[in-house]
C-alpha positions in Angstrom: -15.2 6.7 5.8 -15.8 3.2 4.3 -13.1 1.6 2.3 -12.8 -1.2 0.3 -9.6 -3.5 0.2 -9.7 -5.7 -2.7 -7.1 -8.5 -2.8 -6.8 -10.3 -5.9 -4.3 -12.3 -7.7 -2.9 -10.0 -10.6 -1.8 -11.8 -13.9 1.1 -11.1 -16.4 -1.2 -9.7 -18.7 -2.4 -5.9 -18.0 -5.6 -6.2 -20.0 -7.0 -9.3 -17.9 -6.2 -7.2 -14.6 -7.9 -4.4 -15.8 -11.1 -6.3 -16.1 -10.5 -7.5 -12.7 -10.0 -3.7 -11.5 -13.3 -2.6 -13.5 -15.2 -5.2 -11.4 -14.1 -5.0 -8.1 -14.3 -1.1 -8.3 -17.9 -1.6 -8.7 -18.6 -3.9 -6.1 -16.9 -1.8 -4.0 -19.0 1.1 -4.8 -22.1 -1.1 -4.4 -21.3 -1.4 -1.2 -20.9 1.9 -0.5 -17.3 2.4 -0.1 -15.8 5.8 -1.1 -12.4 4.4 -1.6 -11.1 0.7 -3.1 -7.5 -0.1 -2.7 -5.9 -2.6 -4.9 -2.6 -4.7 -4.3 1.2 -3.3 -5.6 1.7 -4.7 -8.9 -2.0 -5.1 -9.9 -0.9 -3.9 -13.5 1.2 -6.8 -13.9 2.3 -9.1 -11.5 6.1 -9.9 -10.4 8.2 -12.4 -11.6 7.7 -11.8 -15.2 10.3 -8.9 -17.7 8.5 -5.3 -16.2 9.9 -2.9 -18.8 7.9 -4.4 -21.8 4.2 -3.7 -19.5 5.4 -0.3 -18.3 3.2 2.4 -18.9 3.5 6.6 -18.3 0.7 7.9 -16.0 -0.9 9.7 -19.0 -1.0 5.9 -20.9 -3.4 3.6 -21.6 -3.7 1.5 -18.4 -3.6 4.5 -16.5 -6.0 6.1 -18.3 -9.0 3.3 -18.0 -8.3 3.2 -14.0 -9.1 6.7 -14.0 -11.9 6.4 -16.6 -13.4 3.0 -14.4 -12.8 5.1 -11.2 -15.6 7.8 -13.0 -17.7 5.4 -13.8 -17.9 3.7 -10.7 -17.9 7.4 -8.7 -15.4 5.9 -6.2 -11.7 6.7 -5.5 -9.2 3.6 -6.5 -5.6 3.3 -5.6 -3.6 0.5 -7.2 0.0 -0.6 -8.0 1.5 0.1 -11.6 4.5 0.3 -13.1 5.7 3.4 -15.3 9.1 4.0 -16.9 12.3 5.3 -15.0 14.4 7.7 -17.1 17.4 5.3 -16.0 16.0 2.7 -17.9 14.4 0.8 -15.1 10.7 0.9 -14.3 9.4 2.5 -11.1 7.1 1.1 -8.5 4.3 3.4 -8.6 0.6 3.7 -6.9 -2.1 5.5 -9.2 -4.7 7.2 -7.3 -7.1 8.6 -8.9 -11.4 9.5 -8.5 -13.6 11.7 -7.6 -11.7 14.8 -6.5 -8.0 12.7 -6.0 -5.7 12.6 -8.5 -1.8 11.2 -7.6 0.6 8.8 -7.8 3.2 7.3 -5.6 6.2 6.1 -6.4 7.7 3.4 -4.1 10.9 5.0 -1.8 12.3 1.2 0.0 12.8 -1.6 -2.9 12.8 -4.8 -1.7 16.4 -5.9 -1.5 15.8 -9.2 0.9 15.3 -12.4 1.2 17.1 -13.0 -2.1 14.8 -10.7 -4.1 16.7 -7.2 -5.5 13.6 -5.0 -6.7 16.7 -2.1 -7.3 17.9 -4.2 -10.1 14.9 -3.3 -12.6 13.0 -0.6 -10.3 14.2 2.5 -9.6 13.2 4.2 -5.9 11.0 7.1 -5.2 11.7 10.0 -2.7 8.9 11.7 -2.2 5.9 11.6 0.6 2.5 11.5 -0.9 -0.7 12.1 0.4 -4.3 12.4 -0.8 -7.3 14.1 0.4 -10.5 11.4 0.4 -13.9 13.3 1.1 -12.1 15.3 3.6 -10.0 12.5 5.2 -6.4 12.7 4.5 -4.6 9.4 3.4 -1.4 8.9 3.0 0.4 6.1 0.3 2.8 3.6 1.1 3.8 0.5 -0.7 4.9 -3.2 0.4 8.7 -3.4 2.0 8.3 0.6 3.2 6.2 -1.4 6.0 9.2 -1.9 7.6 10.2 1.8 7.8 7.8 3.4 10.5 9.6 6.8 9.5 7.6 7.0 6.6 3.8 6.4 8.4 5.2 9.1 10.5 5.8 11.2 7.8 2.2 10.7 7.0 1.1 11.7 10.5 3.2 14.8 10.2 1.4 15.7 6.9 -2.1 15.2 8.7 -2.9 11.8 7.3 -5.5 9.5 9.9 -5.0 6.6 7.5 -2.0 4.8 5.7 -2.8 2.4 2.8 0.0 0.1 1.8 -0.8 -1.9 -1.4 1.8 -5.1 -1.0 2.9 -8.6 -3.0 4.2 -9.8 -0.2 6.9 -12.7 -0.4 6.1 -16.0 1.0 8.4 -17.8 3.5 8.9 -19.0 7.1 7.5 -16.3 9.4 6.9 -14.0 6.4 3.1 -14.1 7.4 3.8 -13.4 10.8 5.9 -10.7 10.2 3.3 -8.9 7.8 0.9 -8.8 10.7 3.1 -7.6 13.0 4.6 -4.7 11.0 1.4 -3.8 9.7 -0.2 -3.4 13.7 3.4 -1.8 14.7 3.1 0.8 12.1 -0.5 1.9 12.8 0.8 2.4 16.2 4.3 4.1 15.6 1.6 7.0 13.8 -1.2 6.6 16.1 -3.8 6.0 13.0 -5.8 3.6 10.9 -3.3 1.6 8.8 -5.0 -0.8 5.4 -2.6 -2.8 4.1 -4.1 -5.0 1.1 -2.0 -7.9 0.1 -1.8 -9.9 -2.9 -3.7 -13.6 -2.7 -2.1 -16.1 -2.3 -1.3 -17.6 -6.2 -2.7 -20.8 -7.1 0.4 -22.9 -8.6 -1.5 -24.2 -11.5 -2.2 -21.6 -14.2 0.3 -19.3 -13.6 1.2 -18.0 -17.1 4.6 -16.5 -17.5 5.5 -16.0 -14.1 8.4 -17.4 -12.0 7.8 -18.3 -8.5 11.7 -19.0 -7.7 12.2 -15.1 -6.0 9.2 -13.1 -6.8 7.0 -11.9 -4.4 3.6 -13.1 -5.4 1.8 -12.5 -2.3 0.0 -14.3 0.9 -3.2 -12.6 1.3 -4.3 -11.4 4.4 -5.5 -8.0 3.7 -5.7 -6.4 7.3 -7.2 -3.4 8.6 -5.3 -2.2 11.9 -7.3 0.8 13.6 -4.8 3.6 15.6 -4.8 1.5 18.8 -2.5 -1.4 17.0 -5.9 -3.7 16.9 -6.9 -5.7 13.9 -10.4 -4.6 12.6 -10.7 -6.6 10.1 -8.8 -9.4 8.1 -8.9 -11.7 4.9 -7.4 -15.0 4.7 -5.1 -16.3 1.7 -7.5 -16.2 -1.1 -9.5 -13.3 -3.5 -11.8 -11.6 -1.7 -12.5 -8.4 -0.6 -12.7 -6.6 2.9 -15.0 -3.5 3.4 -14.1 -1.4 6.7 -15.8 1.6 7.9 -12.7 4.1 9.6 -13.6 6.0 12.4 -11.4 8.9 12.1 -12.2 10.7 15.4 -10.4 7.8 17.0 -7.3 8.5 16.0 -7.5 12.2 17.6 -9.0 10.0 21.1 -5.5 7.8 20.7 -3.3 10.2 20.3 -4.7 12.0 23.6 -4.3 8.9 25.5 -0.5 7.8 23.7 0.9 10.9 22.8 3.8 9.4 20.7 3.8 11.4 17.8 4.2 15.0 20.7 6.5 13.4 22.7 9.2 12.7 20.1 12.7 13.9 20.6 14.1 12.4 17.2 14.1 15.1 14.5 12.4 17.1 16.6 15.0 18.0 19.3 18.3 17.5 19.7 19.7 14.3 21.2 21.2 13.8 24.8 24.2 15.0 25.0 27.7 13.1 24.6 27.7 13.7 29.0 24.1 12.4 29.5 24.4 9.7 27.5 27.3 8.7 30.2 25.3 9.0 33.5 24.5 5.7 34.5 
């Protein structure tokens, strides 16, 4: 299956990122991709007031994803935010095309590194998955990379790829660290892990935004195959990354590194209070 990550710097306004969604969908498509995954936040990026651009799945943003996604005959997954009956927003992934429709609502905010997401985003609890021309895929978003119980989760439900839409929070190490959860996730679950990352902002230009705390992203879109190797990676700036996913390899993995069979936790019950003793 050939996918499409498409990393792009999202702006406060919705409209001007849906024009930016519209486009990339179609060069995507051009290129033959089945499937183009856009960053967390692509309605609107972070650092600006999120309840005023929230939007209910059946709402107008929503609604011209879904109608670009049919014009462009390809599936497209990207990061929106819809309304939380608390009076937050939620952190939610549309998917939607040919044959998929589904969204994903964010289950670990990003309480770190002097960022609370739970203060205006409300969490998710539900595993999602999505069926792509066969292939099934499952939906994770940003800070959940550091929660390898969730890409199991997606193994469990069948999925031979994770995609993780991300703005990713600059810092010492934070690039570092996005590589190396990204590669330990794909092999905690033994399959093809896409993690699409916001670019890297330009300072100037920034309209309404506040850079202080929010996660505006790095860049450095990576595609990690079920071995924990990099097949393919951007560097800070737009641009977008086409991969072709061998899903047979993840079955030829899991033969060899049987991690996913071999579990005990959840699975079977722990050593005992007098094993755990033995020396």
């Amino acid at each position: 299956m050939r996918i499409a990550l498409s990393q792009i710097t999202a702006e406060p306004r919705p409209e001007r990122n849906l024009a930016t969604v519209r486009e990339e969908a179609h060069l995507a498509a051009e290129s033959g991709a089945q499937l183009v995954v856009f960053p967390e936040a692509t309605m609107a990026c972070f650092g600006i007031p999120l309840g005023p651009v929230a939007e209910p799945l059946d709402g107008l943003w929503a609604n011209e994803v879904r109608a670009i996604a049919k014009d462009a005959g390809i599936v497209v997954v990207a990061g929106m935010f819809t309304p939380s009956p608390d009076g937050r927003v939620t952190n939610t992934l549309l998917a939607t095309g040919p044959g998929v429709e589904a969204a994903y609502d964010k289950i670990h905010l990003y309480d770190a590194f002097g960022f609370a997401e739970s203060d205006t985003v409300a969490p998710g609890s539900a595993v999602v998955t999505i069926d792509v021309e066969g292939v099934r895929v499952g939906l994770a978003t940003c800070y959940d990379v550091r929660f390898p119980e969730l890409f199991r989760a997606h193994a469990d439900a069948g999925a031979l790829l994770s995609l993780l839409p991300a703005s990713w929070g600059a810092g010492p190490g934070k690039r570092e660290q996005w590589e190396l959860l990204v590669r330990a996730r794909a092999l905690d679950a033994t399959l093809w892990v896409a993690a699409v990352d916001q670019a890297e902002p330009v300072p100037t230009g920034e309209e309404g935004r506040s850079r202080k705390a929010a996660p505006t992203g790095i860049g450095y879109s990576t595609v990690v195959g079920p071995d924990g190797t990099v097949r393919g990676q951007l560097e800070s700036g737009p641009g977008m990354l086409i991969a072709d996913v061998d899903t047979e390899e993840v079955g030829a993995v899991r033969r060899k590194v049987s991690v996913l069979a071999n579990r005990r936790l959840g699975r079977e019950a722990l050593a005992t209070p007098e094993r755990a003793d033995r020396p």
